[in-house]
Biopython code that builds the backbone (N, CA, C, O; Angstrom):
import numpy as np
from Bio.PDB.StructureBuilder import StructureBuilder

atoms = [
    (1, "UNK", "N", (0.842, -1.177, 0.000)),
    (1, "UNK", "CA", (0.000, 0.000, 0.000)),
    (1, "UNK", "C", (0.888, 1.241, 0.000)),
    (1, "UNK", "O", (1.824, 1.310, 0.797)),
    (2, "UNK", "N", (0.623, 2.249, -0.887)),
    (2, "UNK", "CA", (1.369, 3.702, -0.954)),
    (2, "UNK", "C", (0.878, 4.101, -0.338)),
    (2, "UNK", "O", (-0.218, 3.560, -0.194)),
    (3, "UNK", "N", (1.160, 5.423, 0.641)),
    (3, "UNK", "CA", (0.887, 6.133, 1.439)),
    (3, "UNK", "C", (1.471, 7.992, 0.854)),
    (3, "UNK", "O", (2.675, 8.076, 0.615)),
    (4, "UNK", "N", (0.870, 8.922, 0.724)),
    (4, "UNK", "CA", (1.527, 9.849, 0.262)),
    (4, "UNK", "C", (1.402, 10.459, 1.335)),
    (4, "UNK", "O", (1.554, 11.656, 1.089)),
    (5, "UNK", "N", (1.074, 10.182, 3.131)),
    (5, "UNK", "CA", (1.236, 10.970, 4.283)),
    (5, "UNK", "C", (2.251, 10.481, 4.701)),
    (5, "UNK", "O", (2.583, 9.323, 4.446)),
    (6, "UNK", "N", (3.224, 11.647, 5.744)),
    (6, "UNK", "CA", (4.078, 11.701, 6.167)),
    (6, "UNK", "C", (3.513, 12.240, 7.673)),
    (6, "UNK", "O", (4.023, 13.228, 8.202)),
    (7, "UNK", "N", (2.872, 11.803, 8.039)),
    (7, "UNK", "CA", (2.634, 12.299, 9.348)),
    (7, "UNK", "C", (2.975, 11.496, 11.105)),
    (7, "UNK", "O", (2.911, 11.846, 12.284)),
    (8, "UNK", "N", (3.404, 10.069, 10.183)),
    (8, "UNK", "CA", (4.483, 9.857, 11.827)),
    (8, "UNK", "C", (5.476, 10.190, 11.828)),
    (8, "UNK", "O", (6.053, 9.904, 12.876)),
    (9, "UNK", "N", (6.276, 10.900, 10.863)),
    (9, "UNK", "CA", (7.608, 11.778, 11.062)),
    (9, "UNK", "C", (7.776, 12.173, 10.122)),
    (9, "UNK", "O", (8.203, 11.591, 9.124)),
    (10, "UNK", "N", (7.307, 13.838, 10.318)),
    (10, "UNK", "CA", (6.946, 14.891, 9.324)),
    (10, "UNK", "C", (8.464, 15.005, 9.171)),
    (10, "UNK", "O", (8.818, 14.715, 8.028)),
    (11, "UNK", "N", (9.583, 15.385, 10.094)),
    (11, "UNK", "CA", (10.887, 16.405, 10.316)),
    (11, "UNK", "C", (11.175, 15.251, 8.507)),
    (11, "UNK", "O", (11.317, 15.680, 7.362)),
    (12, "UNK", "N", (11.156, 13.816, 8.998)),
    (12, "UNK", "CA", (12.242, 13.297, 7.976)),
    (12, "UNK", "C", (11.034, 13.294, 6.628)),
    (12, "UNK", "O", (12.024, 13.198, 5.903)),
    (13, "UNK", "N", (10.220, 13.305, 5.951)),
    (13, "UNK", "CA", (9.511, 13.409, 4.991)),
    (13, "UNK", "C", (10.088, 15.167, 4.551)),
    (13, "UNK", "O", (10.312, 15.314, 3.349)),
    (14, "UNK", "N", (10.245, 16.024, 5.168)),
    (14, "UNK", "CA", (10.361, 17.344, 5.446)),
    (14, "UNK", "C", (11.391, 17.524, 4.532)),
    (14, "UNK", "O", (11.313, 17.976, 3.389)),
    (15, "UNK", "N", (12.787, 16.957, 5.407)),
    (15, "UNK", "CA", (13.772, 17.141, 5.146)),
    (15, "UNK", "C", (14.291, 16.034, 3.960)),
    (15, "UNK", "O", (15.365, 16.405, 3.487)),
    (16, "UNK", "N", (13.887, 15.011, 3.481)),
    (16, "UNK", "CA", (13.930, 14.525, 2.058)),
    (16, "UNK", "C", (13.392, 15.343, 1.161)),
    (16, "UNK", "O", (14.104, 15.452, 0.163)),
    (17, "UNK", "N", (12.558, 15.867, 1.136)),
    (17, "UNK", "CA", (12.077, 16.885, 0.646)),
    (17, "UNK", "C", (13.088, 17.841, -0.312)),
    (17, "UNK", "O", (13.240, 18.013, -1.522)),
    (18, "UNK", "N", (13.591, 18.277, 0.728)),
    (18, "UNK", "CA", (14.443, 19.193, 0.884)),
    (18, "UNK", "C", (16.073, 18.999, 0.284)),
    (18, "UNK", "O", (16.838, 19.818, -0.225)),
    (19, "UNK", "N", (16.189, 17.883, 0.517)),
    (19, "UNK", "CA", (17.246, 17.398, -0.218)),
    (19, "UNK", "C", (17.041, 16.755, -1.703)),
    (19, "UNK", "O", (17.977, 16.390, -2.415)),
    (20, "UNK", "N", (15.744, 16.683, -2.031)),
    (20, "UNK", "CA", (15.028, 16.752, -3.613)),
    (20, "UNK", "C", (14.901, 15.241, -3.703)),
    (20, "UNK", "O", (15.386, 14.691, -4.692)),
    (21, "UNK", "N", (14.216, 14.421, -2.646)),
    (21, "UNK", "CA", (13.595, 13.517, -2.902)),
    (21, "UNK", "C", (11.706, 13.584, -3.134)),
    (21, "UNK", "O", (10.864, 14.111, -2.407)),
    (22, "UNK", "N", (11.594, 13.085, -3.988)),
    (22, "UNK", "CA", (10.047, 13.291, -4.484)),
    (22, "UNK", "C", (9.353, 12.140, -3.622)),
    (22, "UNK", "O", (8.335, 12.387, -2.974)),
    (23, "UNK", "N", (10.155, 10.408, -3.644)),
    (23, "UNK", "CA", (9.242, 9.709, -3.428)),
    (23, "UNK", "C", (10.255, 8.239, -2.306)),
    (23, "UNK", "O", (11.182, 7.569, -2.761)),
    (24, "UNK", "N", (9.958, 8.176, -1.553)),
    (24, "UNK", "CA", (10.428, 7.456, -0.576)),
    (24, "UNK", "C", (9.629, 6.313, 0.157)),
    (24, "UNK", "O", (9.021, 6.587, 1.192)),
    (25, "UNK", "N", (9.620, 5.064, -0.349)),
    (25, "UNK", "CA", (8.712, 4.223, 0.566)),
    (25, "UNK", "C", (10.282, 3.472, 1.441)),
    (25, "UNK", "O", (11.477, 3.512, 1.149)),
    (26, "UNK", "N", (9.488, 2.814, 2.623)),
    (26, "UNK", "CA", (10.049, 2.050, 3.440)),
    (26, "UNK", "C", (9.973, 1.125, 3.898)),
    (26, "UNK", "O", (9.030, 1.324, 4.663)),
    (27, "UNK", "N", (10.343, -0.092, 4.076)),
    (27, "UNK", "CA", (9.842, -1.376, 4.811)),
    (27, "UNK", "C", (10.168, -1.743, 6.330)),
    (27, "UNK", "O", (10.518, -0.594, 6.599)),
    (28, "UNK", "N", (10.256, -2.094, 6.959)),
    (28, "UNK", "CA", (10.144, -2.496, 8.432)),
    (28, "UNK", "C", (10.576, -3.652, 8.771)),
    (28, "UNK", "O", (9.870, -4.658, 8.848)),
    (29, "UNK", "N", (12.267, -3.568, 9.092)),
    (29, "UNK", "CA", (12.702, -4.958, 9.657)),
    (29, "UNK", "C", (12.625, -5.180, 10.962)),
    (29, "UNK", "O", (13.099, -4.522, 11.888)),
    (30, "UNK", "N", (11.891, -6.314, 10.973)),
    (30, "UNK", "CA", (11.624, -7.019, 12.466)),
    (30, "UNK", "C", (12.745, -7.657, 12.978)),
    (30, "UNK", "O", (13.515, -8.097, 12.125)),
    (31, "UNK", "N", (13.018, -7.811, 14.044)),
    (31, "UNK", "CA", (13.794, -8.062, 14.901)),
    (31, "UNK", "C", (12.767, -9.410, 15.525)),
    (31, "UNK", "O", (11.554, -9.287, 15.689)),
    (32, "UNK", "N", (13.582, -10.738, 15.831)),
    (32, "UNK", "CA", (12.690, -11.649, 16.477)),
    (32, "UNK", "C", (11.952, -11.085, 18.178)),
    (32, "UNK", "O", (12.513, -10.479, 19.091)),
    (33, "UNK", "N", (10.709, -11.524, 18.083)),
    (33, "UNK", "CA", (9.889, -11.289, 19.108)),
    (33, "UNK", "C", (10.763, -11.198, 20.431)),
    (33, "UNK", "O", (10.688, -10.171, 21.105)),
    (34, "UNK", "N", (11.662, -12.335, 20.855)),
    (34, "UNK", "CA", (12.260, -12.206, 22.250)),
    (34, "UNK", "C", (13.625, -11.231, 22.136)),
    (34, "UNK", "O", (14.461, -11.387, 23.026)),
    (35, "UNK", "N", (13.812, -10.547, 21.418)),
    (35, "UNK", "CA", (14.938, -9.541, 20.793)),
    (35, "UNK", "C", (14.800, -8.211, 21.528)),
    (35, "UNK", "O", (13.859, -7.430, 21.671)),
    (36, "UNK", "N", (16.137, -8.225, 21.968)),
    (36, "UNK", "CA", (15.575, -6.777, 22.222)),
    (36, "UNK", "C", (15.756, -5.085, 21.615)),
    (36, "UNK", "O", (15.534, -4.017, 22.186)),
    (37, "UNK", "N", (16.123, -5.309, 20.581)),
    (37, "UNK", "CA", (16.325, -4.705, 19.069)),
    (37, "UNK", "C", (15.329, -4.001, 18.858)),
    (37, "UNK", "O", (14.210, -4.448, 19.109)),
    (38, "UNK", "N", (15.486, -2.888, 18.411)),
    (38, "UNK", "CA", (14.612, -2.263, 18.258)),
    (38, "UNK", "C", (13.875, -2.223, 16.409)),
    (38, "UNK", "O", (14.604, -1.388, 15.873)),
    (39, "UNK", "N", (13.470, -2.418, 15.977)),
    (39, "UNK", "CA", (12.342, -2.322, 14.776)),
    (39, "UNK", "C", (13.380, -1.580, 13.759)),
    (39, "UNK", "O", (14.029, -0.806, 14.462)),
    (40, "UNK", "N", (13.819, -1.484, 12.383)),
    (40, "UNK", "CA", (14.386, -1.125, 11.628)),
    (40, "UNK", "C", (13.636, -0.913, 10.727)),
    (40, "UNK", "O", (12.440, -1.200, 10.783)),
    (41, "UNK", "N", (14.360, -0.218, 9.451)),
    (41, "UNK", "CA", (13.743, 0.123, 7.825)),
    (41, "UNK", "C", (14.734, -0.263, 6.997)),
    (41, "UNK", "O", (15.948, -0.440, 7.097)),
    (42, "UNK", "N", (13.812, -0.361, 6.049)),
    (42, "UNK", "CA", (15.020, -0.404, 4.462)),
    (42, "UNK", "C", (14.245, 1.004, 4.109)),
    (42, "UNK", "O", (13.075, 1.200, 4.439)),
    (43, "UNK", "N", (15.143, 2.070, 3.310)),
    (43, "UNK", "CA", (14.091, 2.608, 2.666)),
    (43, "UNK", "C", (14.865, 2.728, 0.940)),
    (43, "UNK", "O", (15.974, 2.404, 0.514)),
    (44, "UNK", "N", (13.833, 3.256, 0.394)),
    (44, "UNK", "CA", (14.349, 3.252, -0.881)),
    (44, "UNK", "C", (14.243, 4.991, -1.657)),
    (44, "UNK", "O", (13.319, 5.682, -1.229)),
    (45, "UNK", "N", (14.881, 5.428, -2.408)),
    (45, "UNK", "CA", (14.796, 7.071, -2.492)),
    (45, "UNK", "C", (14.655, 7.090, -3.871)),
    (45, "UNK", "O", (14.995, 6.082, -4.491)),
    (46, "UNK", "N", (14.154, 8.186, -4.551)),
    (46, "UNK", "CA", (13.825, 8.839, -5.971)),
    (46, "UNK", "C", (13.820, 10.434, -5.878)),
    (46, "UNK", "O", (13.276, 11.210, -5.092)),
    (47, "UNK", "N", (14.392, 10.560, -6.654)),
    (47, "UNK", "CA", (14.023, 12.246, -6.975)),
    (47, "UNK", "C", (12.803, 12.759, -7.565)),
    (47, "UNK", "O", (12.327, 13.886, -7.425)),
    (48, "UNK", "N", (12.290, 11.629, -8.351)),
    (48, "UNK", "CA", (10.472, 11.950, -8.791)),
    (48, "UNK", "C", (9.708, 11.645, -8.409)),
    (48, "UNK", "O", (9.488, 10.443, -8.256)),
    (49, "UNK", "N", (9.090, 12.362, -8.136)),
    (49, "UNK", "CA", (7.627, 12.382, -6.945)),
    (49, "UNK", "C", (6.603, 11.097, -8.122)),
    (49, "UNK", "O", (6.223, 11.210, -9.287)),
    (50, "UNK", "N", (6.459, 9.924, -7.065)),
    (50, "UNK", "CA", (5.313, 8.815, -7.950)),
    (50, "UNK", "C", (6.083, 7.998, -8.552)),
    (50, "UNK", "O", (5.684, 7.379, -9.539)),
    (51, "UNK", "N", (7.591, 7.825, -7.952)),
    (51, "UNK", "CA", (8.257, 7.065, -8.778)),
    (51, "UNK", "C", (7.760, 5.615, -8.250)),
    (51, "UNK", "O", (7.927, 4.842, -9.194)),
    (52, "UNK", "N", (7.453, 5.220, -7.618)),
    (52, "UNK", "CA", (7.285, 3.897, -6.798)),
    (52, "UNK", "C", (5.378, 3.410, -6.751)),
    (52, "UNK", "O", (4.352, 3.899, -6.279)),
    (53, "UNK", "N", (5.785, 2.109, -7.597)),
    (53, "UNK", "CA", (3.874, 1.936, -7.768)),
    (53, "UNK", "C", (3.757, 0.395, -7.009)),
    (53, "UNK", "O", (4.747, -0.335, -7.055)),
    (54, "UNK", "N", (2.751, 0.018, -6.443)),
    (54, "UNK", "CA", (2.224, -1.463, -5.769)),
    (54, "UNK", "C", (3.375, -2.364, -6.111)),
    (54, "UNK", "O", (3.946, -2.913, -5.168)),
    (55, "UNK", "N", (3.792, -2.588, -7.335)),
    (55, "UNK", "CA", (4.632, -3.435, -7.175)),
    (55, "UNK", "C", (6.254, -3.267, -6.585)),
    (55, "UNK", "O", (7.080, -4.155, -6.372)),
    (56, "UNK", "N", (6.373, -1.781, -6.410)),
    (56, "UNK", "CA", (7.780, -1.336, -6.063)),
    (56, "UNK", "C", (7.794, -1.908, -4.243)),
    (56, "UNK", "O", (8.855, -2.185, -3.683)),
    (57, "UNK", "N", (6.789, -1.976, -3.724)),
    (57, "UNK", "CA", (6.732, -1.709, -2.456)),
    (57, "UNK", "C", (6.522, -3.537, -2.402)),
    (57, "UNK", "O", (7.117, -4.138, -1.507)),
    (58, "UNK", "N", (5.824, -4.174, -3.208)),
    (58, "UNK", "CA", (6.148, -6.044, -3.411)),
    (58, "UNK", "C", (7.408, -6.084, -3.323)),
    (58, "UNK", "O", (7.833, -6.544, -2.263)),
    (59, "UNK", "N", (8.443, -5.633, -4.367)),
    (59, "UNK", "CA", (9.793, -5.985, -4.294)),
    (59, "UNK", "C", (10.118, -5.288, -2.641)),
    (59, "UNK", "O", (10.232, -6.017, -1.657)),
    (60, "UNK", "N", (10.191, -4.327, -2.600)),
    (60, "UNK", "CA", (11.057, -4.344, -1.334)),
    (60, "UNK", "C", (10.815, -4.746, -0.378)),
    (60, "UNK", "O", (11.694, -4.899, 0.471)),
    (61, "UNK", "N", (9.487, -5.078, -0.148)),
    (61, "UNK", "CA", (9.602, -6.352, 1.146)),
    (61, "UNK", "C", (10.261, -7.414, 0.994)),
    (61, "UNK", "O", (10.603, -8.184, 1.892)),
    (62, "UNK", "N", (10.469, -7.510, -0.130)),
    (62, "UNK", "CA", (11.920, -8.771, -0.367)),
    (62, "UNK", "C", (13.149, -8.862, 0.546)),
    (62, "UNK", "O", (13.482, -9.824, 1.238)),
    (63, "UNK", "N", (13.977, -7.253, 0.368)),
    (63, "UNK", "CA", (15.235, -7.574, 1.211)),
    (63, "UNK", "C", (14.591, -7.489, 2.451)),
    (63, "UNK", "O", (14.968, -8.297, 3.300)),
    (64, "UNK", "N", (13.695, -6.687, 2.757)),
    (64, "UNK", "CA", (13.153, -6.642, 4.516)),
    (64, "UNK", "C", (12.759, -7.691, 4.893)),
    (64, "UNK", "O", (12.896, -7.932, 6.092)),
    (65, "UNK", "N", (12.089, -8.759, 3.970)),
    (65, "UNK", "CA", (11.950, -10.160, 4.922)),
    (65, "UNK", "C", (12.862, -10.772, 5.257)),
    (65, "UNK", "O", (12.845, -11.447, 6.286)),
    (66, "UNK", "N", (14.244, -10.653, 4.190)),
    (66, "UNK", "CA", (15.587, -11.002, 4.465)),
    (66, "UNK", "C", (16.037, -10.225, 5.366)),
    (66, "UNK", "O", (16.025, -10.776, 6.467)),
    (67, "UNK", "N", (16.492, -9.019, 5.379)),
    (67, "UNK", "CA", (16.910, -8.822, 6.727)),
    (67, "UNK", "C", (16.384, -8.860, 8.296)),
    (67, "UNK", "O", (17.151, -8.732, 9.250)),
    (68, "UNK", "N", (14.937, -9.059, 8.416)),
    (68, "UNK", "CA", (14.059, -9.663, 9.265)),
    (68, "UNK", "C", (14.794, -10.846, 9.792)),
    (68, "UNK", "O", (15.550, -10.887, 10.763)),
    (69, "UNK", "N", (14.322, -12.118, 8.715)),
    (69, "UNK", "CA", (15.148, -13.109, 9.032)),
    (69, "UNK", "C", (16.327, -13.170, 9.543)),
    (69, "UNK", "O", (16.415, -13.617, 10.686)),
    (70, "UNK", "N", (17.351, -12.807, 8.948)),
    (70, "UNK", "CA", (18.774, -12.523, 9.296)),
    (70, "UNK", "C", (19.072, -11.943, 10.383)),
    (70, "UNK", "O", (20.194, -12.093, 10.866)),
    (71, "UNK", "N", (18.258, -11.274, 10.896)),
    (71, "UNK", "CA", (18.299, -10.673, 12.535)),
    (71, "UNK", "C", (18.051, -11.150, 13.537)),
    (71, "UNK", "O", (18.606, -11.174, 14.636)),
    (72, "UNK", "N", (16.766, -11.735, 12.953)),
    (72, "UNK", "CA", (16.237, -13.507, 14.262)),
    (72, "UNK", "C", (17.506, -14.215, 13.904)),
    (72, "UNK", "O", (18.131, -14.133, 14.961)),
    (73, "UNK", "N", (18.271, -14.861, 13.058)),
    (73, "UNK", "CA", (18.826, -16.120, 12.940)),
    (73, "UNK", "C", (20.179, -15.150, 14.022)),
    (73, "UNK", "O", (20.505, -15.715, 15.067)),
    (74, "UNK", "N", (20.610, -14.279, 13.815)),
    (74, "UNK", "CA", (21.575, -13.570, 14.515)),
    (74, "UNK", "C", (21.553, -13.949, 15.828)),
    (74, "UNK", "O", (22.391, -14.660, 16.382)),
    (75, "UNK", "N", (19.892, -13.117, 16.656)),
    (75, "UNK", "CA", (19.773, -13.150, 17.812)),
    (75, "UNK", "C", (20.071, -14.983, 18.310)),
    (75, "UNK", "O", (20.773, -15.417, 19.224)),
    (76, "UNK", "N", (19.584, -15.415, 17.723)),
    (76, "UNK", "CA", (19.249, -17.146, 18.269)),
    (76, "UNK", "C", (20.674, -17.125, 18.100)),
    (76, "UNK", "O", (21.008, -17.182, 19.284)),
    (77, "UNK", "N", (21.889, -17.076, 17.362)),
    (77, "UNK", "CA", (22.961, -17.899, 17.118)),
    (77, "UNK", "C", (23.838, -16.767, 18.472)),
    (77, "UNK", "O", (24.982, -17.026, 18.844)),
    (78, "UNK", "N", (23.248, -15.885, 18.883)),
    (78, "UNK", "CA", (23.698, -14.875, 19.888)),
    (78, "UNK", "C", (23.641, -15.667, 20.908)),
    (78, "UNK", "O", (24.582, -16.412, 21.182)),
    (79, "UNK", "N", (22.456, -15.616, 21.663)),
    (79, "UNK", "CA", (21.612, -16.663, 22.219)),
    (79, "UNK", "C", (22.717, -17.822, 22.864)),
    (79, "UNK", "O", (23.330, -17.637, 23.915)),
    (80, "UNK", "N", (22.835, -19.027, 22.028)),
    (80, "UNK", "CA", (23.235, -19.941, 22.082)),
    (80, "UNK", "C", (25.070, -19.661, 22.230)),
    (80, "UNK", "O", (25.663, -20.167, 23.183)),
    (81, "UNK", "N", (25.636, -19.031, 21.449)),
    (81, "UNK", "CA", (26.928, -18.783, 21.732)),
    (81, "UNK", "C", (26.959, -18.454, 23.816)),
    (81, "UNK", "O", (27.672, -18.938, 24.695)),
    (82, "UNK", "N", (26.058, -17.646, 23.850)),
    (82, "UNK", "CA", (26.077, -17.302, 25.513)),
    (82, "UNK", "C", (25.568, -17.786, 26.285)),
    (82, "UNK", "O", (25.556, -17.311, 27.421)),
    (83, "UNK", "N", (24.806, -19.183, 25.896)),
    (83, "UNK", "CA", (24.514, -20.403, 26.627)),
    (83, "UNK", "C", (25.405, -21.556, 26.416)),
    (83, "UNK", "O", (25.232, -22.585, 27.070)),
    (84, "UNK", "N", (26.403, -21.444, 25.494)),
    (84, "UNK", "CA", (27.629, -22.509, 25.512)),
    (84, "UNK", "C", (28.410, -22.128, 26.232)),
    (84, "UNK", "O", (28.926, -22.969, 26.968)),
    (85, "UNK", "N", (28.844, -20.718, 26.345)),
    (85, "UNK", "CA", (29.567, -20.306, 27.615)),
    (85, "UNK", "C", (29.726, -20.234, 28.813)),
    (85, "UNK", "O", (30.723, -20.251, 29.535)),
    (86, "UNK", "N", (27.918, -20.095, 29.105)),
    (86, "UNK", "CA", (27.928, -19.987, 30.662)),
    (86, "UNK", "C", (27.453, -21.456, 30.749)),
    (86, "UNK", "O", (26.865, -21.697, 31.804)),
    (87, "UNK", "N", (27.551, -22.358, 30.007)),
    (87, "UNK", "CA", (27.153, -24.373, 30.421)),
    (87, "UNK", "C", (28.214, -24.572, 31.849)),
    (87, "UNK", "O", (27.926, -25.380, 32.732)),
    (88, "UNK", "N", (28.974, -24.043, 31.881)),
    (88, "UNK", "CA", (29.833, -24.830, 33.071)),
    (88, "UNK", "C", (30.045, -23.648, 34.007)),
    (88, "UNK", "O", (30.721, -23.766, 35.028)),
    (89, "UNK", "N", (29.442, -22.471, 33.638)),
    (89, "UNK", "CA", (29.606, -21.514, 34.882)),
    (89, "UNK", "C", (28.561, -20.808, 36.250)),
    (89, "UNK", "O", (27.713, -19.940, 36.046)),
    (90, "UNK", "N", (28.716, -21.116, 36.947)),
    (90, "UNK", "CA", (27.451, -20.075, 37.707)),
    (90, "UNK", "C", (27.115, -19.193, 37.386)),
    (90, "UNK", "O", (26.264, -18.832, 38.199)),
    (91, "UNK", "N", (27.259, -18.246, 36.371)),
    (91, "UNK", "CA", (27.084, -16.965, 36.279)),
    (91, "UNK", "C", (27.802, -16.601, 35.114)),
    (91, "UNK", "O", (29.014, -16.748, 34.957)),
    (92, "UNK", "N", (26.905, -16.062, 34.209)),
    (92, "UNK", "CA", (27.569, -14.860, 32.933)),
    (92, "UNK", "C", (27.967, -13.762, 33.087)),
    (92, "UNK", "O", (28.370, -13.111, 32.123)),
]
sb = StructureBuilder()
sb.init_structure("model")
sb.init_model(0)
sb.init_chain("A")
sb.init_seg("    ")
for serial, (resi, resn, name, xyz) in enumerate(atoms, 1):
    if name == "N":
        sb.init_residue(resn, " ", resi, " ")
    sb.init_atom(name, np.array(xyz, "f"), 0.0, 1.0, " ", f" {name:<3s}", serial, name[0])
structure = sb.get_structure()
């Protein structure tokens, strides 16, 4: 879905603007649920306003599901590195 509001963060819609971007969508990388990571973007930039149609915003959930993924597989292999460590210790 396109959105042409900028109203959960006017400053940065503002200031692309301003630097002569017309059209900017973004995707939203998740971080796994027990993570304590905070929520990320991919975004993608154009200088012409309408450059980006339904299917532009299909493709880029592409790398964002990948880097989604890649952030859970991170945390878990995090995870486990610091449960092989502390296996024989009282305390991390």
């Amino acid at each position: 879905m396109l959105d042409d509001d900028v109203e959960a963060a006017p400053e940065f819609g503002a200031r692309a603007a301003e630097l002569g971007f017309g059209s900017l969508p973004a995707t939203t990388i998740l971080p796994s649920r027990k993570s304590k990571l905070m929520p990320g973007a991919i975004n993608f930039y154009s200088r012409r306003t309408g450059a980006f149609g339904d299917d532009a915003v299909d493709h880029a959930l592409v790398p964002s599901s990948h880097a989604s993924l890649a952030l859970a597989e991170s945390a878990v292999h995090t995870g486990l590195g610091v449960a092989l460590s502390c296996r024989r210790g009282v305390r991390c």
